[in-house]
ZADO-1210 file (C-alpha; in nm, 4 decimals, padded with zeros to 6 digits):
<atoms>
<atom x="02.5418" y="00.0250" z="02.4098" code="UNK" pos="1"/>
<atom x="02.7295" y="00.2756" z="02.1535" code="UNK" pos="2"/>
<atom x="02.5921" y="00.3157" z="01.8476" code="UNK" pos="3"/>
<atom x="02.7780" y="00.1960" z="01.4989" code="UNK" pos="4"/>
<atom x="03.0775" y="00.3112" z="01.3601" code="UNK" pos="5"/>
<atom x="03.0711" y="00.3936" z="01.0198" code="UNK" pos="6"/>
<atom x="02.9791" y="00.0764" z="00.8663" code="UNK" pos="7"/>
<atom x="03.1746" y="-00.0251" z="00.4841" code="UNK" pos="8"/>
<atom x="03.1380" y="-00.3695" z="00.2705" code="UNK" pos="9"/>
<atom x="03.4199" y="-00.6000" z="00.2237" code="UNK" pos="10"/>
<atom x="03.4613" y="-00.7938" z="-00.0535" code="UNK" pos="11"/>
<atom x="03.6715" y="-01.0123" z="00.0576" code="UNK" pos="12"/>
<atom x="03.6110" y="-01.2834" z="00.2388" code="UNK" pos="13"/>
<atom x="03.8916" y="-01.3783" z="00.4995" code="UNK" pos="14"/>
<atom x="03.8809" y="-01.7213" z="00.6825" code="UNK" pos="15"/>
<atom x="03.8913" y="-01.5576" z="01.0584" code="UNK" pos="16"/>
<atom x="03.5433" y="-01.4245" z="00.8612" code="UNK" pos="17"/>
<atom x="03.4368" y="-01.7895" z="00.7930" code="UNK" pos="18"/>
<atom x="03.5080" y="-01.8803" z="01.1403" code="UNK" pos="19"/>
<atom x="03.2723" y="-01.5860" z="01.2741" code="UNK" pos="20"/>
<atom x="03.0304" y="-01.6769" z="01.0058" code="UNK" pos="21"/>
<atom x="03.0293" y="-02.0612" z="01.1689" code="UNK" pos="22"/>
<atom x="02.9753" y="-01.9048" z="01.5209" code="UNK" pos="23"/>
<atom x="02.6858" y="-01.6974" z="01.4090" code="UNK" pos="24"/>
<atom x="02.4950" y="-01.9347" z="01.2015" code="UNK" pos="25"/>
<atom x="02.5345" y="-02.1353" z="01.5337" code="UNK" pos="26"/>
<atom x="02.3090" y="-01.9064" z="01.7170" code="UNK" pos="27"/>
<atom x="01.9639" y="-01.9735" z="01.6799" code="UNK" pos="28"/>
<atom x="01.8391" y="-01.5481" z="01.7477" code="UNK" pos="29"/>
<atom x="02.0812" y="-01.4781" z="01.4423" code="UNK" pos="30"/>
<atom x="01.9536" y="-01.7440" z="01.2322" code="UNK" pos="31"/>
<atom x="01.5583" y="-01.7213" z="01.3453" code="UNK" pos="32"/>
<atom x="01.4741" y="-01.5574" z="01.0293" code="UNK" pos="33"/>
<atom x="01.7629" y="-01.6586" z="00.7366" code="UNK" pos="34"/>
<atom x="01.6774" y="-01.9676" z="00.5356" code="UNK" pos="35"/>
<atom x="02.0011" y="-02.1374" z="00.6411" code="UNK" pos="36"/>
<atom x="01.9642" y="-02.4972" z="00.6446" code="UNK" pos="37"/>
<atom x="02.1313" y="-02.7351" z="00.9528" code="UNK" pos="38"/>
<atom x="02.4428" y="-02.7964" z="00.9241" code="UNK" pos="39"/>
<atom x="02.5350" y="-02.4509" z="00.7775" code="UNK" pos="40"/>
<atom x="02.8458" y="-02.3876" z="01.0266" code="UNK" pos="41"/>
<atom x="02.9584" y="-02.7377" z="01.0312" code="UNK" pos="42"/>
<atom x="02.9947" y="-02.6544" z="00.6256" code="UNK" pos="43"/>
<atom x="03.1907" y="-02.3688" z="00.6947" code="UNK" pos="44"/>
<atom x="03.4250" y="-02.5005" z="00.9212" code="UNK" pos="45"/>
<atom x="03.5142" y="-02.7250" z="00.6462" code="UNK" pos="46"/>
<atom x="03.5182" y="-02.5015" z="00.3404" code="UNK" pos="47"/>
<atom x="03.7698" y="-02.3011" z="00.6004" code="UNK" pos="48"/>
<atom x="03.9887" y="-02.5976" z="00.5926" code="UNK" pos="49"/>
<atom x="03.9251" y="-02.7119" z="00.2239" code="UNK" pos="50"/>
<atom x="03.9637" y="-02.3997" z="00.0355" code="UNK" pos="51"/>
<atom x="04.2790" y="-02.2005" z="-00.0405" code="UNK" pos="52"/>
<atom x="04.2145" y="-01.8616" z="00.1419" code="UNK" pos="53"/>
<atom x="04.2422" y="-01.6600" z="-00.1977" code="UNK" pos="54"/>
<atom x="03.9167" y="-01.8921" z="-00.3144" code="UNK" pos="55"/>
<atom x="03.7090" y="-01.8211" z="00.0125" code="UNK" pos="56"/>
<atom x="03.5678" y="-01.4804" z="-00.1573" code="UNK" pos="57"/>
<atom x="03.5105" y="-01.6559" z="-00.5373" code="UNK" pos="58"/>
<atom x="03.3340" y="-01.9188" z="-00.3192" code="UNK" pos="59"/>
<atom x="03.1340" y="-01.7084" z="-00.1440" code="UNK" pos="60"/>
<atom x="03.0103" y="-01.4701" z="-00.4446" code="UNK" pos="61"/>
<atom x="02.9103" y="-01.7936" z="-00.6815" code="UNK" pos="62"/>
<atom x="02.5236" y="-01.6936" z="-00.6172" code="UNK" pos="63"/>
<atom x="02.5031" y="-01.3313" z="-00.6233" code="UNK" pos="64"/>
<atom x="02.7934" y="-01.0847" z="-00.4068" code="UNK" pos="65"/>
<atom x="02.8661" y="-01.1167" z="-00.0961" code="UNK" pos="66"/>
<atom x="03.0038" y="-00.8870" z="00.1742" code="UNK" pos="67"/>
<atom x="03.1350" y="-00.8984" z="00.5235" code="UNK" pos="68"/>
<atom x="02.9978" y="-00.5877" z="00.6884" code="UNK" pos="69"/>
<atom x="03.2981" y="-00.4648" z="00.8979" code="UNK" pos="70"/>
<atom x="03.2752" y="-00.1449" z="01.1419" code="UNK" pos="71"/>
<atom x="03.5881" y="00.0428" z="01.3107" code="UNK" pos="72"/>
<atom x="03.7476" y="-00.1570" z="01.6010" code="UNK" pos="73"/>
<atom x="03.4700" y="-00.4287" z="01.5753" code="UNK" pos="74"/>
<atom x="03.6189" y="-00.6162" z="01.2273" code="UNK" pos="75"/>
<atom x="03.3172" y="-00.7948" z="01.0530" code="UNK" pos="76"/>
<atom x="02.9974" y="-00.7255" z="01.2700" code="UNK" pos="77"/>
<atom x="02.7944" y="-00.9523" z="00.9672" code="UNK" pos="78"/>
<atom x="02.7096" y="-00.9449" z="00.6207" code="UNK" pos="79"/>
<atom x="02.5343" y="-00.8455" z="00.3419" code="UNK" pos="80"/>
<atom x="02.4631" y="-01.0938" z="00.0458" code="UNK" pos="81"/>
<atom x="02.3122" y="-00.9091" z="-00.2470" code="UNK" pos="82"/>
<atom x="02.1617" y="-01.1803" z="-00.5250" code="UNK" pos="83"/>
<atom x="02.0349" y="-01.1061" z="-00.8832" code="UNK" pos="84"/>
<atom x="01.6997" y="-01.1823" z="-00.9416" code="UNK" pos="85"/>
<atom x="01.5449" y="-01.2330" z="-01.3265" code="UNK" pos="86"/>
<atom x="01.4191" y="-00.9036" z="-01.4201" code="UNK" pos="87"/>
<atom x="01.7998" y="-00.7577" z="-01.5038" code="UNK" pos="88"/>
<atom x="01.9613" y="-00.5196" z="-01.2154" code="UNK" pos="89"/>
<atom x="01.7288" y="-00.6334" z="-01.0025" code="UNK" pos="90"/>
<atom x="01.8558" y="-00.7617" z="-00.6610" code="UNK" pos="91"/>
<atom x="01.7282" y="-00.9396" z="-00.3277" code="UNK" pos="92"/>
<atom x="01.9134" y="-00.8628" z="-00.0580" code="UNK" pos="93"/>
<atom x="01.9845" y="-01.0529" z="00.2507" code="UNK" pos="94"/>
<atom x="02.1535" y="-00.8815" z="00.5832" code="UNK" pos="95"/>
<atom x="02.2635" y="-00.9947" z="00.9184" code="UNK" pos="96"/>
<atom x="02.4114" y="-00.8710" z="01.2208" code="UNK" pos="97"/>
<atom x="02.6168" y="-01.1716" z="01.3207" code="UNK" pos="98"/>
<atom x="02.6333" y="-01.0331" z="01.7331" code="UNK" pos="99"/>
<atom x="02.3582" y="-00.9589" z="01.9762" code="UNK" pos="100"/>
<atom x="02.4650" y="-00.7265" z="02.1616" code="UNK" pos="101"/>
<atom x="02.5500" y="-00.4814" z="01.8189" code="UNK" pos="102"/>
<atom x="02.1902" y="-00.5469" z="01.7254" code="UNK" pos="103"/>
<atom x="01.9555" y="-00.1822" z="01.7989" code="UNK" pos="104"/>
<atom x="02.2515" y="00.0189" z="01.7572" code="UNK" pos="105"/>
<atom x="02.2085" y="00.1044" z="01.3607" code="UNK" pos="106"/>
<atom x="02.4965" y="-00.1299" z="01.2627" code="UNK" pos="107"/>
<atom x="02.1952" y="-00.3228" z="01.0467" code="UNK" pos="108"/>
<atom x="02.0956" y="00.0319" z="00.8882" code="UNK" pos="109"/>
<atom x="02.4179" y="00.1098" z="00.7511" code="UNK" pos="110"/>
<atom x="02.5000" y="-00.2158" z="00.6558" code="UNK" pos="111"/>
<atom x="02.1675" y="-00.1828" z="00.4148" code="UNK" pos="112"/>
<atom x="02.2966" y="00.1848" z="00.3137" code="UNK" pos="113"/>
<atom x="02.6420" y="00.0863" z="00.2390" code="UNK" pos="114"/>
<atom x="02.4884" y="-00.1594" z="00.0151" code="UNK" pos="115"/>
<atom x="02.2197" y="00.0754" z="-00.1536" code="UNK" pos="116"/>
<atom x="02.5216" y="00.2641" z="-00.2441" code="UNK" pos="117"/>
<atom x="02.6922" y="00.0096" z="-00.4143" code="UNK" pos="118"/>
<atom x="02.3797" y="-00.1386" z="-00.6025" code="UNK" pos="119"/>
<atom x="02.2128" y="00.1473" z="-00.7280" code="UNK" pos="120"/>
<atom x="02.5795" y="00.3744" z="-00.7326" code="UNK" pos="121"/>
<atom x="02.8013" y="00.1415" z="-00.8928" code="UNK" pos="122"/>
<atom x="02.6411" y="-00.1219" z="-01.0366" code="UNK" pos="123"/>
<atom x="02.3085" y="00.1229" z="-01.1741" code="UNK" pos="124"/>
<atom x="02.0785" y="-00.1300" z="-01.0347" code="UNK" pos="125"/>
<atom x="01.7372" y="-00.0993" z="-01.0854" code="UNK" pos="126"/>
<atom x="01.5050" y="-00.2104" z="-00.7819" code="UNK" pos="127"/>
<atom x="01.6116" y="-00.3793" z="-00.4417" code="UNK" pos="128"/>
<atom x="01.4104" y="-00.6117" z="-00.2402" code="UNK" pos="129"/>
<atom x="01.4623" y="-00.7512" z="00.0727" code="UNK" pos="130"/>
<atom x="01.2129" y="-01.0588" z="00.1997" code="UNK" pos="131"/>
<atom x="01.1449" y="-01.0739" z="00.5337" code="UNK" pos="132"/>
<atom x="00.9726" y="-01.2842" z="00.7588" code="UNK" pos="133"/>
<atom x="00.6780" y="-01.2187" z="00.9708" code="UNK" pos="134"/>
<atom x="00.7691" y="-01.0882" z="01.3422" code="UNK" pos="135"/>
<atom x="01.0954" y="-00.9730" z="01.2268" code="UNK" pos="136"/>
<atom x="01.0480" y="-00.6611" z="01.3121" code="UNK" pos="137"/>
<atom x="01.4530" y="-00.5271" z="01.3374" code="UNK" pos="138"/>
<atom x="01.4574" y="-00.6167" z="00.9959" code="UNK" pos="139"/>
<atom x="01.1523" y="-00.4580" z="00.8987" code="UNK" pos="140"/>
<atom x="01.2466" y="-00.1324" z="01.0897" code="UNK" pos="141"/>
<atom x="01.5526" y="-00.1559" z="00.9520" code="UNK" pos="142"/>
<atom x="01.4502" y="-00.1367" z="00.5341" code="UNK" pos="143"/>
<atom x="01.2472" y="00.0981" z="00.6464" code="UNK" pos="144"/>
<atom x="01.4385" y="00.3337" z="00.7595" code="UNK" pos="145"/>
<atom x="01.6587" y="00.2750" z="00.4759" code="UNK" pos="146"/>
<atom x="01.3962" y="00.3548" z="00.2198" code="UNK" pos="147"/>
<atom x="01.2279" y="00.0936" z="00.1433" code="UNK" pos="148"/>
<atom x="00.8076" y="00.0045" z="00.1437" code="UNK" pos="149"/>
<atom x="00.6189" y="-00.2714" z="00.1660" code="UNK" pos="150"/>
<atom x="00.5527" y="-00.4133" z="-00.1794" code="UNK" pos="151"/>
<atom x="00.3636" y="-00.6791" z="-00.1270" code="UNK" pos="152"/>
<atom x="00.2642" y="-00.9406" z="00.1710" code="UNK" pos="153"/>
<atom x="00.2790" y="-01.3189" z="00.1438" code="UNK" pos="154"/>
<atom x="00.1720" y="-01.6217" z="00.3890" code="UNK" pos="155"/>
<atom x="00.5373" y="-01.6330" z="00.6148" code="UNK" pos="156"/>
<atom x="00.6758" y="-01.2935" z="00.4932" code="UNK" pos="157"/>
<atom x="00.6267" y="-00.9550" z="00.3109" code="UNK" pos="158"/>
<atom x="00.8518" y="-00.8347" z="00.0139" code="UNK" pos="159"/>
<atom x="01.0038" y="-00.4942" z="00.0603" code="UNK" pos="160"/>
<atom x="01.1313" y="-00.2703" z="-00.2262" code="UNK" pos="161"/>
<atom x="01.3299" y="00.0562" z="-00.3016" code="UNK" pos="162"/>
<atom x="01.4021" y="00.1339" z="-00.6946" code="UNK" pos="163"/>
<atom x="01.6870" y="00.3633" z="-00.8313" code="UNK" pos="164"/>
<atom x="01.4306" y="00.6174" z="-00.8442" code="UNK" pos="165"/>
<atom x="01.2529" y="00.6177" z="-00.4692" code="UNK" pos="166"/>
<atom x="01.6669" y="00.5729" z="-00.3400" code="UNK" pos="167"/>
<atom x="01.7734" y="00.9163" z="-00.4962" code="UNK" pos="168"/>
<atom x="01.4819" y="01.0635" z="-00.3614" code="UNK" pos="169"/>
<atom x="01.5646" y="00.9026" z="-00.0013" code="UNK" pos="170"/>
<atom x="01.8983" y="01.0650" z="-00.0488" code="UNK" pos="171"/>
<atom x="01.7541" y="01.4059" z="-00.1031" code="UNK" pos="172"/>
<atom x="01.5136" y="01.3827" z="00.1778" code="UNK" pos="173"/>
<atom x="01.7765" y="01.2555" z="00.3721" code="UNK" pos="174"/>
<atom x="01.9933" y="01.5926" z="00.3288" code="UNK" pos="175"/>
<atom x="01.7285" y="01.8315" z="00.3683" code="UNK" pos="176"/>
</atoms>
């Protein structure tokens, strides 16, 4: 397996991206761990044929922003949904690697990065947490590497967290 190309957010949401969104919520690995009820591609499919393809990305951001997480030859390898909790600038984030045989080649990692850049970058956001569930452990690797500690742990899943503060000083450590 190669590892990633250099891996950028999308905001726009295409509907050959719907379509690959349908096939991977279809895959029971992909979808082990995301709170995606039945159904979910079957809905797709038919917001692909029911909405205007200008709409699919206003759709698709109407709780919190989403992005397609697209990679050099590969298009859209998954996405990153990033959702704003109560406490202002404040976000959860949710990732996933739509195709198997990408997954353990860092494509998750800079999927997180790309979007630690844009939250606490751009939008000056104060804390990030991802949720994840227990025996996940890609995911868990994954924050990790990009920063982030375990904040707290719950029955089904432990809450991971980077603020503004512990992400510039991931950066630095990063470039020495």
């Amino acid at each position: 397996m190669k590892k990633a190309a250099s891996i950028f957010l999308r905001a726009d949401v295409e509907p050959a991206d719907v379509q690959d969104l349908a096939n991977w919520m279809e895959d029971r690995e992909v979808t082990r761990y995301l709170n995606e009820e039945r159904g979910t591609a079957e809905q797709l499919r038919k917001l692909a044929a029911s909405v205007p393809a200008p709409m699919l990305t206003y759709h698709f951001n109407q709780r919190g922003r989403f992005f397609m997480a697209c990679g050099g030859d590969e298009g859209a390898v998954g996405f990153v949904k990033l959702k704003e909790m109560e406490d202002a600038r404040c976000y959860e984030i949710v990732f996933a690697i739509g195709d198997q045989t990408l997954w353990g080649n860092g494509y998750g990692s800079q999927a997180v990065q790309a979007a630690e850049s844009r939250a606490f970058l751009d939008w000056r956001a104060r804390k990030l947490t991802a949720k994840i569930y227990h025996g996940n452990v890609r995911s868990v690797r994954t924050v990790l590497r990009c920063g982030f500690r375990e904040e707290r742990r719950l029955e089904n899943l432990s809450c991971y967290s980077i603020t503004q503060a512990e992400y510039f000083d991931f950066l630095e450590k990063k470039r020495a």
